[in-house]
N, C-alpha and C positions, 0 to 999 in steps of 0.2 A: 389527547389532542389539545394543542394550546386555545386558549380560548380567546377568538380573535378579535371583542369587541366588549367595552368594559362601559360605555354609557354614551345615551343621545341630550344633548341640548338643545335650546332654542336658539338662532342665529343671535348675536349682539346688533344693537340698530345700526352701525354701521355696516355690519356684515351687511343687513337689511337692505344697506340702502345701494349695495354696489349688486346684490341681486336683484333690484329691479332695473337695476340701470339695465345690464344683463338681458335682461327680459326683454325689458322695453324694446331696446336695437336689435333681438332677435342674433345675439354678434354669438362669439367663443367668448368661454370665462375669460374675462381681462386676467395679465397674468404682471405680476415683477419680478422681474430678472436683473443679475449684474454677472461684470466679465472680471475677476479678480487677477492680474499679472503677476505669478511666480517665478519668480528669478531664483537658481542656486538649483542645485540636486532634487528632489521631490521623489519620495517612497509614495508612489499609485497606491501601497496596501495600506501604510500608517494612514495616509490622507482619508482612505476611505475608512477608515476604523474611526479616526478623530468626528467623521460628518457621522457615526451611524452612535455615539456618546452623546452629540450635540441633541442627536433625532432621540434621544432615548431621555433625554432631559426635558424636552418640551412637545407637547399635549399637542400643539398645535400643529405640528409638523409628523403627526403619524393621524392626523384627524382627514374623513374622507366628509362626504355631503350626499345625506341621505332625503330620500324625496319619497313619502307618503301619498297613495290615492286621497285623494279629496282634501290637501293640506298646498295651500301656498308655496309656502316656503320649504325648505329643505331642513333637517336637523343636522345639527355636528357629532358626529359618532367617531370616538376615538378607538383607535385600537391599541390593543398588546404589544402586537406584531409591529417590532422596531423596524421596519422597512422605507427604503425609498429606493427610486432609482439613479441610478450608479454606469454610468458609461464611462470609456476610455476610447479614444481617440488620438492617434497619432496622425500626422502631416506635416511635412517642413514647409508646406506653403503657408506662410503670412497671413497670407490672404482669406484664409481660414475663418480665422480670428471674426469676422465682420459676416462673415457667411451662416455659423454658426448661429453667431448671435441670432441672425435672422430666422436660422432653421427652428433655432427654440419659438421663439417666438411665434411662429404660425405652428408650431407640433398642440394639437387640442389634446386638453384635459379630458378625462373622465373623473369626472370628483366624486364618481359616486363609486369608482374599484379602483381608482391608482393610488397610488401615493404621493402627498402632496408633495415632496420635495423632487426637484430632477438638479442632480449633480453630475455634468459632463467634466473630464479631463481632457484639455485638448494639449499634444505633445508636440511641440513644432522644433525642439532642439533639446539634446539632454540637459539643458541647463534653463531651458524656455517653456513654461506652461502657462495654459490659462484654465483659471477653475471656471466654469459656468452655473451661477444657482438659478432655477428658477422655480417660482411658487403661484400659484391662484391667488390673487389681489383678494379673495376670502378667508385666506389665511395668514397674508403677509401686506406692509405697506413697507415705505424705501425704510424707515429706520430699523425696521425686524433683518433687510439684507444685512445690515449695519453690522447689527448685534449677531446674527449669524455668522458672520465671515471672522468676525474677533472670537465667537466662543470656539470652531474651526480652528482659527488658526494658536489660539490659548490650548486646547485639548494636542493639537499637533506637537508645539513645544514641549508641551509634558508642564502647563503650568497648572498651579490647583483651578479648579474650575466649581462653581455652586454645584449642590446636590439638586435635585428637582422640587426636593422640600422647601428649598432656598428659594426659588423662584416663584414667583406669582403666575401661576395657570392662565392661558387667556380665556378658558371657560368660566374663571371665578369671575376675574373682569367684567364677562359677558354679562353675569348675571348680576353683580354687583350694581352694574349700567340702569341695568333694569328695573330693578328696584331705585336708584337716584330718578327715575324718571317717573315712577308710581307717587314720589315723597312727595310732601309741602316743603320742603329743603329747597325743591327746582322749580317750583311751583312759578315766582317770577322768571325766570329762565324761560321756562315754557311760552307765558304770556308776551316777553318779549319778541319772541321768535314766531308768535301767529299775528303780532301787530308789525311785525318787520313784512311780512306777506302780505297782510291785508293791505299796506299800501305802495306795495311795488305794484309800477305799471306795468303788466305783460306788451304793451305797446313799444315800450322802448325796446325788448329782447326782438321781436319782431319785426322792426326797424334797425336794428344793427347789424351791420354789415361792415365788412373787409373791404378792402380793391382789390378787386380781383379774384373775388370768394366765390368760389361752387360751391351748390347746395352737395349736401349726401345725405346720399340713402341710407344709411347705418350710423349712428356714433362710432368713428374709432379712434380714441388717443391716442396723442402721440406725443412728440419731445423733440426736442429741438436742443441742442448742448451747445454753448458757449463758453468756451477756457479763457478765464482772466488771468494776465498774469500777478506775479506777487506784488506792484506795484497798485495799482489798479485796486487790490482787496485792498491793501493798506489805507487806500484814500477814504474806500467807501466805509469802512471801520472807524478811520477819524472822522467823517462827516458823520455816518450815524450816532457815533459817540459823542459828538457836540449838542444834540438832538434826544440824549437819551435812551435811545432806539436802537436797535437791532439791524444789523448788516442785513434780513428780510426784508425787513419796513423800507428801506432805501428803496433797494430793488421792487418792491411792491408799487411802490409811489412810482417808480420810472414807466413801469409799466402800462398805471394808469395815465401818466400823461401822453406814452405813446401813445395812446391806442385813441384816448382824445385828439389828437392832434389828427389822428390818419382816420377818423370818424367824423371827429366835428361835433361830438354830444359829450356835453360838460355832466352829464347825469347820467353815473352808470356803475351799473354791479360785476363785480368780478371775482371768481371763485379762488380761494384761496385757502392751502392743505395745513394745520395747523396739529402738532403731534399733539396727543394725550399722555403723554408720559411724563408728567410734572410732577409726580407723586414719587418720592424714593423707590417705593413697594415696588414702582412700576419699571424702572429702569431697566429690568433685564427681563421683560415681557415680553416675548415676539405675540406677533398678530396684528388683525387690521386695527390697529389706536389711531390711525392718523384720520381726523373733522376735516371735512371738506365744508366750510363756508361762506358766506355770500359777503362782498365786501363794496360797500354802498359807495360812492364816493360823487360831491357836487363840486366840479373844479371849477375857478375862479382863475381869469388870468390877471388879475390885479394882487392875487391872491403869493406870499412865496412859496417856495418849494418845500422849505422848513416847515410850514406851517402843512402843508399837505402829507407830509411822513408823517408828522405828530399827531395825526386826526386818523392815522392809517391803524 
């Protein structure tokens, strides 16, 4: 009998910290998902053969979440067992497409017997697909959909693709993490990050408010998509680039003046996703890498604009 289960770890602190969030709101695992457009011919079998090479090359994507009496947290236990789930779906309705999406989205994990990955094919014209991935925000953040959907569609063409030796494990990661956090390497890191706390005011979060905000009973994220066109990128690229900055920063800074503006408080934090994958090693890493944090900001309206990206 194959042996279905080859070692347990401790979660990564950010695993950590999307499992309390989790907790906290009492919600379903948060989950990321994307909708990939196929246009041309598409073999249902090659497709699924390419997604089960991808799943066979990374640790993270055959990993379940095991939960111990009298333990907190959950361990990572990876299995053997190349498995995920694999649906095929035919409809010529359009409309599909957006329905779909939604069905993934509220379908609840078991992360403690399924398989992290859900690969739907949805068929709407023989020349018209759409792939659906979706994964547990535990094992995946947007740039892991990224690097998924490219090793997919690399393994479908038939191009050479890394061995799994090649690849940096997200358990090594994990662990890796862990230990930079035990060093005197991070030692100021740390210190900066309990005096960024000890003087943020909890009065100002509890004070901020929308127009037109309802409280809710649960945390549930959500998104909001706006399509720029290529004009528009163009701009924000040369203004960031005039600035030294990054086409984020721009948009970051915008954000913060909105919300200034439609608040009225020049003093205020706002969460912001920044990848960990700065290191080569780490480039072709799926798993949750992406820091969610706190982005301080005292606005000045005498102050420019420029100077507020560049502070960002």
């Amino acid at each position: 009998m194959e042996k279905p289960v080859t070692a347990a770890y401790r979660l990564s602190p950010m695993q950590e910290q999307v499992w309390v969030f989790e907790r906290a709101s009492e919600s379903p695992p948060y989950i990321v998902q994307c909708a990939l457009q196929l246009y041309g011919p598409v073999d249902p079998g090659r497709l699924k053969n390419a997604i089960a090479q991808v799943v066979a090359r990374h640790e993270i994507l055959r990993t379940i979440y095991v939960r111990q009496p009298g333990v907190t947290s959950p361990f990572q236990v990876i299995s053997d067992v190349n498995s995920f789930s694999w649906e095929l779906v035919e409809d010529s309705n359009e409309g599909q497409v957006s329905e779909q999406f939604e069905n993934l989205k509220a379908r609840p994990f078991n992360l403690e017997r399924e398989p992290a990955l859900i690969a739907r094919l949805l068929i709407t014209a023989p020349e018209r697909q759409v792939l659906f991935l979706s994964l547990p925000a535990l094992s995946a953040d947007s740039a892991s959909l990224i690097l998924l959907a490219k090793g997919i569609a690399d393994e479908y063409s038939g191009q050479a693709a890394p061995s799994a030796d090649e690849i940096m494990q997200f358990v090594d990661v994990s662990e890796w993490q862990h230990e930079l956090l035990q060093s005197e390497d991070t030692k100021a890191g740390r210190e900066y990050w309990r005096d960024y706390w000890r003087s943020a005011d909890p009065s100002l979060l509890a004070s901020f408010a929308l127009p037109f905000e309802k409280a809710a009973e649960l945390f549930s994220p959500a998104m909001f998509t706006l399509v720029l066109d290529s004009t528009t990128v163009r701009k924000i690229d040369e203004i960031a680039g005039q600035q030294n900055s990054a086409a984020s920063d721009f948009l970051l800074a915008c954000w913060q003046v909105l919300l200034w503006r439609i608040t009225g408080q020049a003093d205020m934090t706002v969460g912001a996703t920044f990848d960990s994958r700065r290191h080569e090693e780490l480039k072709r890493t799926l798993g949750a890498l992406s820091k969610h944090l706190p982005v301080r900001s005292q606005l000045d309206s005498h102050a420019a604009f420029s100077q507020l990206m560049t502070s960002v």
